[in-house]
MMTF fields as JSON, N, C-alpha, C and O atoms, coordinates in Angstrom:
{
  "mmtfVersion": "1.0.0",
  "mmtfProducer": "UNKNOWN",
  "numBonds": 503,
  "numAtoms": 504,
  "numGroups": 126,
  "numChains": 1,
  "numModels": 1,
  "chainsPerModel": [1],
  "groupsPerChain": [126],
  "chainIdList": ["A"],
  "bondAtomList": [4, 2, 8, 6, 12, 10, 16, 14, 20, 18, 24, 22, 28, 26, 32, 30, 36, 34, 40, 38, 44, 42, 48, 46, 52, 50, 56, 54, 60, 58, 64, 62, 68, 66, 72, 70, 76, 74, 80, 78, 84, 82, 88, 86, 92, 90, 96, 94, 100, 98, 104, 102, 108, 106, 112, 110, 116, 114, 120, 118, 124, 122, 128, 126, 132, 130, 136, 134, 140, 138, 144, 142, 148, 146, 152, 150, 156, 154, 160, 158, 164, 162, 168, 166, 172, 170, 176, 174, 180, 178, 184, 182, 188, 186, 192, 190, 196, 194, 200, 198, 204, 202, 208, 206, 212, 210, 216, 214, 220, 218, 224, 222, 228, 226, 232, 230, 236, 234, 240, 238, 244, 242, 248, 246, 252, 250, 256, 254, 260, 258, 264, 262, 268, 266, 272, 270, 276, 274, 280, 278, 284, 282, 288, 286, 292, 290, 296, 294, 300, 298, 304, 302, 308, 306, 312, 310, 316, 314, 320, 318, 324, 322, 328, 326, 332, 330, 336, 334, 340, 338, 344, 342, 348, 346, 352, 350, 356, 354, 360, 358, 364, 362, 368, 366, 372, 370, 376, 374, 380, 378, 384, 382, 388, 386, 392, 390, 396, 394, 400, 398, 404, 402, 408, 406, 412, 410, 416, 414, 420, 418, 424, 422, 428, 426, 432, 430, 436, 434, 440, 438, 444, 442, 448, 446, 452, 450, 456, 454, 460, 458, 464, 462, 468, 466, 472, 470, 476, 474, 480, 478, 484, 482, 488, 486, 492, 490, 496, 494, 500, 498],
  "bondOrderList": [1, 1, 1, 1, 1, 1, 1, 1, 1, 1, 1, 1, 1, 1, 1, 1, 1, 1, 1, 1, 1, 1, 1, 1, 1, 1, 1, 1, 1, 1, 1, 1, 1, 1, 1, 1, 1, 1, 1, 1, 1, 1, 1, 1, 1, 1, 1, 1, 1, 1, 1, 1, 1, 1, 1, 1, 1, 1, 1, 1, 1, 1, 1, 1, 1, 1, 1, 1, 1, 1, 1, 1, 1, 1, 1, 1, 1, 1, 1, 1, 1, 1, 1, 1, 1, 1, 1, 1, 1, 1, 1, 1, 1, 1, 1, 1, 1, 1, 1, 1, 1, 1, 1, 1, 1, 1, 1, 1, 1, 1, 1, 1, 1, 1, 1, 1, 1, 1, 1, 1, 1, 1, 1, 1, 1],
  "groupList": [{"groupName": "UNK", "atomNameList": ["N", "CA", "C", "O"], "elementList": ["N", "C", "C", "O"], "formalChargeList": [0, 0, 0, 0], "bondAtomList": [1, 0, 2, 1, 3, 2], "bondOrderList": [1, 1, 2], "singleLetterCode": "X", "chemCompType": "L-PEPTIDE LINKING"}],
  "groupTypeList": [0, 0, 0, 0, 0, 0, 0, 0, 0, 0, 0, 0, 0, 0, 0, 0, 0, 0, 0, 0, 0, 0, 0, 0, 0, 0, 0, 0, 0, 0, 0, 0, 0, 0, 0, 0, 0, 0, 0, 0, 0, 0, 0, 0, 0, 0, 0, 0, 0, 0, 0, 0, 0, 0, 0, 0, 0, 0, 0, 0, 0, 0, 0, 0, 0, 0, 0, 0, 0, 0, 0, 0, 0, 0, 0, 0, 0, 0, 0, 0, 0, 0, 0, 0, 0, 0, 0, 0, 0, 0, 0, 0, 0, 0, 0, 0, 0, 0, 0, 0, 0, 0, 0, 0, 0, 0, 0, 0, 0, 0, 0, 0, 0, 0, 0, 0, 0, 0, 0, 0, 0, 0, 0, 0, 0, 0],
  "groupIdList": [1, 2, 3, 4, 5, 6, 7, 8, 9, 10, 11, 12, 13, 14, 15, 16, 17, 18, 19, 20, 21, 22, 23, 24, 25, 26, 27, 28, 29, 30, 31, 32, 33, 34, 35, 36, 37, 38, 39, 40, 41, 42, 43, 44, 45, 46, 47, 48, 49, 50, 51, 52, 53, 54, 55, 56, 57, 58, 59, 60, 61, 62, 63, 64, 65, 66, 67, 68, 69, 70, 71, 72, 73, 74, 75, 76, 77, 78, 79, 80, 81, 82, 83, 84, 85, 86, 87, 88, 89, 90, 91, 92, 93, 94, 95, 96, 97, 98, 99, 100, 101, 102, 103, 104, 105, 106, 107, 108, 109, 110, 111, 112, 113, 114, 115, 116, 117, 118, 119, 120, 121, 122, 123, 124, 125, 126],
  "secStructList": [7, 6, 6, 6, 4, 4, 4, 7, 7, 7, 7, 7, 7, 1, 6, 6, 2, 2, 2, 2, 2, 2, 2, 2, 2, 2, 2, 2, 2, 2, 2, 2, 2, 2, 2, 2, 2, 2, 2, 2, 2, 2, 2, 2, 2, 2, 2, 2, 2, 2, 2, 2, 2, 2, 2, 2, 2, 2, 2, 2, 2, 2, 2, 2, 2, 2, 2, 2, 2, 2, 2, 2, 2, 2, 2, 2, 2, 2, 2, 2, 2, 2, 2, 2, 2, 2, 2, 2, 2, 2, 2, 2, 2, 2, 1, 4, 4, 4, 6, 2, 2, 2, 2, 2, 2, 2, 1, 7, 7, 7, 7, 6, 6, 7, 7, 7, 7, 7, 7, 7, 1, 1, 7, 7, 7, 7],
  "xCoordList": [169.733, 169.473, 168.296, 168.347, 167.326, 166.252, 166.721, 166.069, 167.624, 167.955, 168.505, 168.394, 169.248, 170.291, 169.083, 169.347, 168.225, 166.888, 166.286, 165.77, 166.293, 166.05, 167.016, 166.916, 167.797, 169.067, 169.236, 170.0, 168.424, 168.393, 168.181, 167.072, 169.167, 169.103, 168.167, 168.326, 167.289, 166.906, 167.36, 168.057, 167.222, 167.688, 167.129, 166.253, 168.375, 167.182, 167.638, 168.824, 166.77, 166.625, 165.356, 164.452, 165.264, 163.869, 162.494, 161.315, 163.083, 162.312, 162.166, 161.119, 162.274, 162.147, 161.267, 160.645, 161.158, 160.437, 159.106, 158.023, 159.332, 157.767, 157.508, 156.309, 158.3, 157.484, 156.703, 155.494, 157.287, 156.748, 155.338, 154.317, 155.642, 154.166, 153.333, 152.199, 153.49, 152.895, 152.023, 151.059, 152.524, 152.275, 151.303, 150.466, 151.638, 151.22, 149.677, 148.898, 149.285, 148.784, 147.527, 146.355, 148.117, 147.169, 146.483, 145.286, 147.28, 147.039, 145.729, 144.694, 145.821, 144.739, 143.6, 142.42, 144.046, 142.506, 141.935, 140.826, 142.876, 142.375, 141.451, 140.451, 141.997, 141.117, 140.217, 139.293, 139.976, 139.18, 137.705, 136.52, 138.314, 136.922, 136.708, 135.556, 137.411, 137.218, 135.935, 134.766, 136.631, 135.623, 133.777, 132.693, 134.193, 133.09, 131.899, 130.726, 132.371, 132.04, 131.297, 130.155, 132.187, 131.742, 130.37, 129.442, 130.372, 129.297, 128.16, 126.977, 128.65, 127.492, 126.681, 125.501, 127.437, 126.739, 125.972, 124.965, 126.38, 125.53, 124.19, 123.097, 124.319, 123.34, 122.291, 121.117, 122.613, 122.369, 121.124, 120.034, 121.242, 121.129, 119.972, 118.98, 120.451, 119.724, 118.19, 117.181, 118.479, 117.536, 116.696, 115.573, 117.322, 116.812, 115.833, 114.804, 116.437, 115.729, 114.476, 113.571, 114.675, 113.61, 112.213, 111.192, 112.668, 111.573, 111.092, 110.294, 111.908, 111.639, 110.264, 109.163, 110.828, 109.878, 108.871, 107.992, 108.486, 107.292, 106.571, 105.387, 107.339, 106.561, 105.76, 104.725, 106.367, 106.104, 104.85, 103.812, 104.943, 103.893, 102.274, 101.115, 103.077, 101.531, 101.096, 99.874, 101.757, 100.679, 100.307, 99.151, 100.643, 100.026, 99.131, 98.996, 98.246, 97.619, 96.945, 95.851, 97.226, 96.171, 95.702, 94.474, 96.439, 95.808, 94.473, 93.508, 94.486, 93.709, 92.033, 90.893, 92.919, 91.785, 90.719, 89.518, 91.314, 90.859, 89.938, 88.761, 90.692, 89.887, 88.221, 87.177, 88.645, 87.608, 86.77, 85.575, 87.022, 86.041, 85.164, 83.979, 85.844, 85.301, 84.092, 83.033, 84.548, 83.648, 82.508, 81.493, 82.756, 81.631, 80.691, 79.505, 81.416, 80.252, 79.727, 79.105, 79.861, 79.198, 77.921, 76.786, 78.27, 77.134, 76.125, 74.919, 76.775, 75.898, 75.317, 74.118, 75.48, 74.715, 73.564, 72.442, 73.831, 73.002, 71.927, 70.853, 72.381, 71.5, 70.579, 69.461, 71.03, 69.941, 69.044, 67.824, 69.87, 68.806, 67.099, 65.923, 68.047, 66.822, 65.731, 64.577, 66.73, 65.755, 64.346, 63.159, 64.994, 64.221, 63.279, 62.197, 63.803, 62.674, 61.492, 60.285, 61.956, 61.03, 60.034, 58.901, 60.527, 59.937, 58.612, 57.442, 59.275, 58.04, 56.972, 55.789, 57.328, 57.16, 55.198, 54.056, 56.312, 55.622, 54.363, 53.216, 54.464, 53.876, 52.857, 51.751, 52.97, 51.902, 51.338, 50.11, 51.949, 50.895, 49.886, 48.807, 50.077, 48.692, 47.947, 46.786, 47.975, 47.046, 46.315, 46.9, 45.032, 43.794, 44.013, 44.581, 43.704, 43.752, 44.67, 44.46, 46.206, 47.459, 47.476, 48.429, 47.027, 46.502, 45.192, 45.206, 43.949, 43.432, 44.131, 43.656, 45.269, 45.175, 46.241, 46.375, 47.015, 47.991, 47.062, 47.54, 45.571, 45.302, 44.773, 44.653, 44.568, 43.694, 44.945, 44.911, 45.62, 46.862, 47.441, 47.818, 47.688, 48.655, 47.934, 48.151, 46.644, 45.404, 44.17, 43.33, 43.902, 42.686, 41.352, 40.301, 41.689, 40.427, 39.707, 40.093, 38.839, 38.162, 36.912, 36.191, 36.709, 35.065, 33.891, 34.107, 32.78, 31.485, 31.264, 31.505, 30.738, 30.637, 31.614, 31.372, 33.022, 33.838, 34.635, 34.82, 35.124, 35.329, 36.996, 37.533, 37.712, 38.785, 39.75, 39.783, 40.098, 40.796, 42.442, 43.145, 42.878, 44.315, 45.148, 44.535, 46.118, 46.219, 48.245, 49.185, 47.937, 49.414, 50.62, 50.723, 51.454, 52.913, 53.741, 54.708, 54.083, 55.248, 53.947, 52.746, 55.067, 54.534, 54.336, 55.29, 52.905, 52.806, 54.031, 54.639, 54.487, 55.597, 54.768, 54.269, 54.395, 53.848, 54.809, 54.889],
  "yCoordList": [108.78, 107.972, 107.026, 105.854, 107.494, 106.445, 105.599, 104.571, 105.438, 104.471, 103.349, 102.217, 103.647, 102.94, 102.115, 100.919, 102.412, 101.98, 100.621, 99.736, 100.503, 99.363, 98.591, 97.909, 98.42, 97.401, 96.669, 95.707, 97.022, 96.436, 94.726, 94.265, 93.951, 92.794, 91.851, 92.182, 90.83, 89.968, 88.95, 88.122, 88.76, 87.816, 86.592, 86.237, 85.923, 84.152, 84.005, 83.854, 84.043, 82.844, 82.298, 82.721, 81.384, 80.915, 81.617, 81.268, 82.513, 83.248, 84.404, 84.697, 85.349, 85.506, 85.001, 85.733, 83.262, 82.947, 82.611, 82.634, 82.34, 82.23, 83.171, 83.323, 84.327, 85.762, 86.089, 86.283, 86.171, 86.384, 85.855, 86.482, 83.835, 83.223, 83.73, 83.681, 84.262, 85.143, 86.045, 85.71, 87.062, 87.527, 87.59, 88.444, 86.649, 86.189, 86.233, 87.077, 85.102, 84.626, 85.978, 86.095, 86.511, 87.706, 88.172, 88.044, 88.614, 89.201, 88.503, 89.131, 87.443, 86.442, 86.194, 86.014, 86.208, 86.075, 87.812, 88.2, 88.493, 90.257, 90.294, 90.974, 89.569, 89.518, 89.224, 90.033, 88.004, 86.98, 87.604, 87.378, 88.453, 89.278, 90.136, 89.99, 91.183, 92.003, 91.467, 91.853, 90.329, 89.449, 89.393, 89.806, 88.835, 88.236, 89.265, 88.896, 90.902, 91.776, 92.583, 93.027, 92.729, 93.233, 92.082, 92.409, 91.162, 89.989, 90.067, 90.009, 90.204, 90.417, 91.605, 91.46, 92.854, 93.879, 93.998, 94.701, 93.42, 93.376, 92.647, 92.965, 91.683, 90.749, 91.256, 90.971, 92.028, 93.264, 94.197, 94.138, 94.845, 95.752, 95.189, 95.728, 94.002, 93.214, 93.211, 93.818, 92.148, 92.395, 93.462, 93.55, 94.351, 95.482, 96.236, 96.859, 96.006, 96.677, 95.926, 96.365, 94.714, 93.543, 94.291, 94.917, 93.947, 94.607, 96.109, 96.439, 96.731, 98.225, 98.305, 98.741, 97.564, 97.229, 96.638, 96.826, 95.917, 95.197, 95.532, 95.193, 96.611, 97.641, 98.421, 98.714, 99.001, 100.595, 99.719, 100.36, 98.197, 97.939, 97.553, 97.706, 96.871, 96.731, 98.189, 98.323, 99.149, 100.671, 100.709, 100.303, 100.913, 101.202, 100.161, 100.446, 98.685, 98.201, 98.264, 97.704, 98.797, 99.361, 100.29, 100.244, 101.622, 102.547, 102.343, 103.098, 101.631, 101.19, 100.773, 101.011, 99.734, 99.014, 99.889, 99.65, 101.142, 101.911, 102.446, 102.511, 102.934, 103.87, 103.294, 103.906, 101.73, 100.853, 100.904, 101.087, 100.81, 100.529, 101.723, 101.601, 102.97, 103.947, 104.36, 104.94, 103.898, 103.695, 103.135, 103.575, 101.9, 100.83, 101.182, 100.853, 101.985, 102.307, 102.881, 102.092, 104.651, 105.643, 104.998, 105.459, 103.831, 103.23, 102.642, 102.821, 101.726, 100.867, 102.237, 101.986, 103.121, 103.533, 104.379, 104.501, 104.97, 105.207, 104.311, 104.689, 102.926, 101.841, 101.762, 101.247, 102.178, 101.843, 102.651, 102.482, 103.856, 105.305, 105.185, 105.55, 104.456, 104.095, 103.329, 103.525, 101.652, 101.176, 101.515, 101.212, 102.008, 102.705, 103.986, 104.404, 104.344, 105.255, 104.179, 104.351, 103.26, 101.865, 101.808, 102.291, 101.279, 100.919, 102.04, 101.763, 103.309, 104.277, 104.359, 104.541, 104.242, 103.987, 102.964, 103.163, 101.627, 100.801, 101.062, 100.762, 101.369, 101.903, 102.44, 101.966, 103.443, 104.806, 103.65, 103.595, 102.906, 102.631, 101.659, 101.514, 101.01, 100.006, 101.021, 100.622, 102.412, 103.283, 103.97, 104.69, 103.735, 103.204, 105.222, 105.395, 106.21, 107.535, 108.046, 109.132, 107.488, 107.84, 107.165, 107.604, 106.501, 106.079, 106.444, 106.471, 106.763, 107.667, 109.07, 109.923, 109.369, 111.117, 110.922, 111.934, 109.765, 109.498, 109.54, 110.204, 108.705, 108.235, 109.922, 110.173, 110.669, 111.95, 113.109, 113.994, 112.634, 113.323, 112.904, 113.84, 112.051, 111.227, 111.387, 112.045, 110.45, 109.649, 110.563, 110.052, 111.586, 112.755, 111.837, 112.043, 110.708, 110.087, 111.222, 111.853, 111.212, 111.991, 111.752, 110.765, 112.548, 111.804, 112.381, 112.991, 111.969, 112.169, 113.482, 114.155, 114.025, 115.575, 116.391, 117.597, 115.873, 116.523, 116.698, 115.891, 118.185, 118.521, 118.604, 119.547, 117.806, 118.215, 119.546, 119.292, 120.259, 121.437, 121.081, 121.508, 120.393, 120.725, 122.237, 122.898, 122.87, 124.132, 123.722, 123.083, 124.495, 123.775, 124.432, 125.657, 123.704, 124.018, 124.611, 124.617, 125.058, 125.945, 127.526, 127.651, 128.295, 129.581, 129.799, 130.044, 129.959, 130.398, 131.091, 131.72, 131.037, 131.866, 132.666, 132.072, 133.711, 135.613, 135.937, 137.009],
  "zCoordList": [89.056, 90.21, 89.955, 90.327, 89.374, 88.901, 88.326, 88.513, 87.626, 86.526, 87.197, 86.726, 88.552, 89.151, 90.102, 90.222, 90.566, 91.012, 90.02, 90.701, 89.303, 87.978, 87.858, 86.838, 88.374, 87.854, 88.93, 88.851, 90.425, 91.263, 91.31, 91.041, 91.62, 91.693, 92.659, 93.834, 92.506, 93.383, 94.269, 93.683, 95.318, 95.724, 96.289, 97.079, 95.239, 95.37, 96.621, 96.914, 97.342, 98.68, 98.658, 97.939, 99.413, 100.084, 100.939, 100.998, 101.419, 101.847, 100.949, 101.525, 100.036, 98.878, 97.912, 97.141, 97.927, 97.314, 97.862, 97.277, 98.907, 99.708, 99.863, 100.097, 99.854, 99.847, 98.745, 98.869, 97.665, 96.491, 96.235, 95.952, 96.498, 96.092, 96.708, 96.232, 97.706, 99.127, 98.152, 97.463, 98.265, 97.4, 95.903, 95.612, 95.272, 94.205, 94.615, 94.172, 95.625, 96.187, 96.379, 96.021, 96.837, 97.903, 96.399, 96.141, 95.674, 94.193, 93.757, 93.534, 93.673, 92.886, 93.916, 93.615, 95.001, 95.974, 96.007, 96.373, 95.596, 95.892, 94.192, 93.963, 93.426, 91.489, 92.035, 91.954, 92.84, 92.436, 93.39, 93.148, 94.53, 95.358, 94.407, 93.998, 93.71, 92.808, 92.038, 92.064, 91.267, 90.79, 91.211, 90.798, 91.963, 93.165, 93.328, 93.271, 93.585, 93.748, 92.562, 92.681, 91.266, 90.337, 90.565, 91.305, 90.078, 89.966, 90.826, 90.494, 91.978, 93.382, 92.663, 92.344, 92.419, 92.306, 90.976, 90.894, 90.116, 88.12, 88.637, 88.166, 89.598, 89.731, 90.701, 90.462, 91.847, 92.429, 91.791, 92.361, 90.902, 89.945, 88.978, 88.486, 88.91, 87.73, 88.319, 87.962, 89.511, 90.519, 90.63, 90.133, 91.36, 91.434, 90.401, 90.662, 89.169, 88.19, 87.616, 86.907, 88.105, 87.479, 88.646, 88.36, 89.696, 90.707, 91.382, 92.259, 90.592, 89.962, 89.074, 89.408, 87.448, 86.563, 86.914, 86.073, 87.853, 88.117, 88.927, 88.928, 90.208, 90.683, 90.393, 90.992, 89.016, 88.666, 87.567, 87.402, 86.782, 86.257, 86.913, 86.529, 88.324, 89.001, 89.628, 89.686, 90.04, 90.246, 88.673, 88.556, 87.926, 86.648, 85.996, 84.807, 86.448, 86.637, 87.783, 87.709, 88.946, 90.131, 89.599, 89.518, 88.959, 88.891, 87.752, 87.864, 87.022, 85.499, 86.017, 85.618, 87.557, 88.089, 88.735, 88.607, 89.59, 89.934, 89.64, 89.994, 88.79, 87.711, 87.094, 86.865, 86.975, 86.037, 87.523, 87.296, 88.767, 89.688, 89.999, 90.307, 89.9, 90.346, 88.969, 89.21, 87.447, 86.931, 86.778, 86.238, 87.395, 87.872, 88.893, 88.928, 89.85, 91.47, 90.29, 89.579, 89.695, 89.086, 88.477, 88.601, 87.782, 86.588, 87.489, 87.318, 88.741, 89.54, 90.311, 90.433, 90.701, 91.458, 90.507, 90.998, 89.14, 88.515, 88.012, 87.544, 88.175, 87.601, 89.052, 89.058, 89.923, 91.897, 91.561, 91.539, 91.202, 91.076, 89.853, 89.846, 89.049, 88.14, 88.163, 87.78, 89.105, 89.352, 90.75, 90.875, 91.263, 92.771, 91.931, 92.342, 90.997, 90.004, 89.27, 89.442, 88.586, 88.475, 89.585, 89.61, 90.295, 91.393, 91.874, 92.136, 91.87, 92.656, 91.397, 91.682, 90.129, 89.122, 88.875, 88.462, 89.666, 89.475, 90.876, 90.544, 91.745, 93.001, 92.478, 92.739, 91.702, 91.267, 90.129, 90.061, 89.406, 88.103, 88.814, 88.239, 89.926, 90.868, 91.092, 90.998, 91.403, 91.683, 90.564, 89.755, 90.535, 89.77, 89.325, 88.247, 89.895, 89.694, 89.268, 88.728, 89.302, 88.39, 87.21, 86.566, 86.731, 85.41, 84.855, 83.624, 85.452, 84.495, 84.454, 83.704, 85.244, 85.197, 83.938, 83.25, 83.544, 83.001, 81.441, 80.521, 81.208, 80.038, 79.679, 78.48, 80.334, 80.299, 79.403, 78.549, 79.973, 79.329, 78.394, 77.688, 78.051, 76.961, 75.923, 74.906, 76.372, 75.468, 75.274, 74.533, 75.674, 75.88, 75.918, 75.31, 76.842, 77.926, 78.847, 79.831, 78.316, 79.246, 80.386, 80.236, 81.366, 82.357, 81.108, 80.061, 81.638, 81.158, 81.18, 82.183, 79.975, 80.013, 79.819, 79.765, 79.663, 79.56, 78.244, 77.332, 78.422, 76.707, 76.577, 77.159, 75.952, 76.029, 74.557, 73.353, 74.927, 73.979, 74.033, 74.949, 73.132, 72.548, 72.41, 71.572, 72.844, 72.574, 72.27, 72.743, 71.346, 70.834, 71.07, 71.135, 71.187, 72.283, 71.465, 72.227, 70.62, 69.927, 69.226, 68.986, 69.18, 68.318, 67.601, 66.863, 67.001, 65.48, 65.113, 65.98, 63.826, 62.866, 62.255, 61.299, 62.356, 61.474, 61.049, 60.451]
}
């Protein structure tokens, strides 16, 4: 019975044939979205992945920056700390009695009458 199914004849008419181009027709506008679609979507994708990549590169240049800033406060605030140590620094050296107590020590300046004794800072070895 299949076989007898295949031998089936067409029939030319006119309407037949406008059916067909009909047809035809639908076929090639149904490729041609196919088309359209594959294309929409590669380009889609393309997209997508372009601004994926450029995402994921600027956090990984935020994060760098970050990092470099949080390094920067650390240093700047150690550089405040130092200089505000300067400073009290410089405060005490205008004061006339923190510099002799300074030359007395360093320099073994001494007042009048006074005897100074060295006594030395590590342990004899016996």
């Amino acid at each position: 019975m299949k076989g007898s199914r295949k031998r089936v004849t067409k029939i030319d008419s006119g309407y037949m044939k406008q059916y067909d181009a009909y047809v035809e027709r639908q076929q090639r506008k149904k490729k041609r979205l196919v088309r359209r679609l594959v294309l929409f979507t590669i380009v889609a994708f393309l997209l997508f992945g372009g601004l994926l990549a450029y995402h994921i590169n600027q956090r990984n240049l935020y994060a760098e920056k970050q990092k470099k800033y949080e390094e920067l406060q650390k240093e700047m605030e150690q550089l405040e700390q130092q200089e505000e140590d300067l400073r009290d620094e410089i405060k005490l050296l205008k004061d006339d009695e923190y510099v002799l107590q300074i030359a007395r020590k360093n320099y073994f300046f001494s007042k009048e009458g006074e005897i100074i004794f060295k006594l030395p800072e590590d342990t004899p070895s016996y």
